[in-house]
C-alpha angles and dihedrals in degrees: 000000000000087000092058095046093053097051079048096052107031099084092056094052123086112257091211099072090042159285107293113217132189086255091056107044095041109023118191128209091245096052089080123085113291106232114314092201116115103238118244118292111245120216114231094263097049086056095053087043092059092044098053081056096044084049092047089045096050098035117189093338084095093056 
C-alpha cells in the first residue's frame, strides 16, 4: 500500500527537495537497521555443545 501511495503521490511533491520513496513517506519499524551489535563470540566448546543438540534435534534429517 505504501508503494501505491507513493506512485500516487510522487507526481504532486516538489523534485527539488527530493525524491520521495516508500521508505520515506511510511516508514515501518523494521525498515530500520537490524542490530548493529556483533553477537556474542562462542568458545570453541560452547560451538560443539549447540551443534550436538542441533544434531540430536534434527536426527538423521541432517544426514
Amino acid at each position: 500500500m505504501r508503494l501505491l501511495a507513493c506512485i500516487t503521490i510522487q507526481p504532486h511533491i516538489n523534485q527539488k527537495k527530493g525524491k520521495l520513496t516508500p521508505e520515506k513517506l511510511l516508514p515501518f519499524p523494521w525498515d530500520k537497521d537490524k542490530i548493529t551489535e556483533d553477537p556474542p563470540k562462542l568458545t570453541k566448546e560452547q560451538q560443539r555443545k549447540r551443534m550436538e543438540e542441533l544434531v540430536k534435534k534434527l536426527g538423521d534429517e541432517l544426514i
